[in-house]
C-alpha positions in Angstrom: 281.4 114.1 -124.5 285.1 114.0 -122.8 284.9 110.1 -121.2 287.4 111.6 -118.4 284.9 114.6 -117.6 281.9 111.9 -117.3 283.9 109.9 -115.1 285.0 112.9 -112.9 281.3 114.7 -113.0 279.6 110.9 -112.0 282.5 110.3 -108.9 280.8 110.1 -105.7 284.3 110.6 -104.4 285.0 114.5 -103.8 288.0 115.9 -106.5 289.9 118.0 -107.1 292.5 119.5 -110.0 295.0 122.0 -109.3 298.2 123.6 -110.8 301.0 123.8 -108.2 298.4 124.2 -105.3 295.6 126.9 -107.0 292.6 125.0 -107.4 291.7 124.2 -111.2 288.7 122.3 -111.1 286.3 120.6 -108.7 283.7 117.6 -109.3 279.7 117.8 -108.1 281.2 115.4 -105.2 283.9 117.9 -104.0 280.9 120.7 -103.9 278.5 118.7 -102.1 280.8 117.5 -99.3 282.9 120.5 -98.6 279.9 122.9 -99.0 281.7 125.4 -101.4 280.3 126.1 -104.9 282.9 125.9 -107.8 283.3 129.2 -108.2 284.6 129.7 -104.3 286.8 126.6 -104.6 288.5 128.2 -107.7 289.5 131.1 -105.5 290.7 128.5 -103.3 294.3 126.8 -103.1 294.2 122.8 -101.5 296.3 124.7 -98.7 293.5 126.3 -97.7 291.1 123.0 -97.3 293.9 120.7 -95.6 293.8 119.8 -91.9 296.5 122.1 -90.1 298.7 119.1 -89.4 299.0 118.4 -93.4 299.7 121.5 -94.7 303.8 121.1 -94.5 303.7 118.1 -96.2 301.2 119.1 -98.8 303.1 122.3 -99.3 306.2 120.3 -99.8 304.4 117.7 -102.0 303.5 120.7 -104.0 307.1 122.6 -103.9 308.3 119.3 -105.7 305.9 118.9 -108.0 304.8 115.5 -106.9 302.3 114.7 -109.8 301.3 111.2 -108.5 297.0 111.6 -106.9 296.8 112.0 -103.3 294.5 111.9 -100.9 294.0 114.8 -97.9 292.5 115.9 -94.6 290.4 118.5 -95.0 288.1 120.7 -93.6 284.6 122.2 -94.7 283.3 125.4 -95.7 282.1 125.4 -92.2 285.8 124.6 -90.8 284.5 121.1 -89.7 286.9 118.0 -90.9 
């Protein structure tokens, strides 16, 4: 088994992958807290999950291709942060 795919699946912390702001991959943690199954992230850019007032600068993190982790504000399936 993939040591980094045991480490992301046993994270209590919720993660996610993407490629230049589509959603690639999520962890059990990410489905848990945010209430959306993996297949519904996967149709899901990180734009659509941040808080209003961090979508410029994730957007622009993006646009540059910033490839260092970050962390966000983000909101639930049910809208609540």
């Amino acid at each position: 088994m993939d040591p980094f795919r045991t480490l992301w699946d046993a994270s209590f912390e919720p993660l996610l992958a993407h490629v230049d702001g589509q959603i690639v991959d999520v962890n059990p943690a990410f489905t848990q807290t945010f209430g959306y199954s993996a297949g519904e992230a996967l149709e899901l850019s990180v734009l659509d999950l941040a808080a209003p007032a961090e979508r410029a600068a994730l957007a622009e993190r993006i646009r540059l291709g910033e490839p260092a982790p970050f962390e966000l504000i983000g909101a639930t399936k049910t809208g609540s942060p």
